[in-house]
DRENMI-169158 format. One record per residue (C-alpha): x, y, z. Coordinates in steps of 0.1 Angstrom, whole numbers, plus 5000, padded with zeros to 4 digits. Example, Ala and Ser with C-alpha at 12.3 -4.5 7.8 and 13.67 -1.06 7.14 Angstrom:
2
512349555078;513749895071;
END
This chain:
48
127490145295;125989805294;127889525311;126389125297;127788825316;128788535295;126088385307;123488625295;125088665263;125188285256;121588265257;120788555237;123588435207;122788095214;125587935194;126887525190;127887345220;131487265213;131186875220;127986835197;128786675161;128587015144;130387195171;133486905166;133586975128;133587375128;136687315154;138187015137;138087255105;139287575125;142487405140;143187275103;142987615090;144687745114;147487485112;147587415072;147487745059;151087855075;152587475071;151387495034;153487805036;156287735052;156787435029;155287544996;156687854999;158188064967;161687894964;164288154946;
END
């Protein structure tokens, strides 16, 4: 088996840093995603 450390594996994904301006818009839209879609839900639920 192969064993990567974070470390390695950051550099071969490379990815968004998570304070850049596109790292702070794919989490601001994540948490309201995350958030909205169950509150929508809950609140706009079928009512019987």
């Amino acid at each position: 088996m192969i064993f990567t450390t974070s470390h390695e594996l950051s550099q071969v994904i490379g990815g968004v840093d998570m304070f850049s301006p596109t790292g702070l818009v794919i989490l601001t839209i994540g948490i309201l995603f995350t958030l909205g879609v169950p509150l929508t839900m809950i609140l706009k639920g079928k009512k019987d």
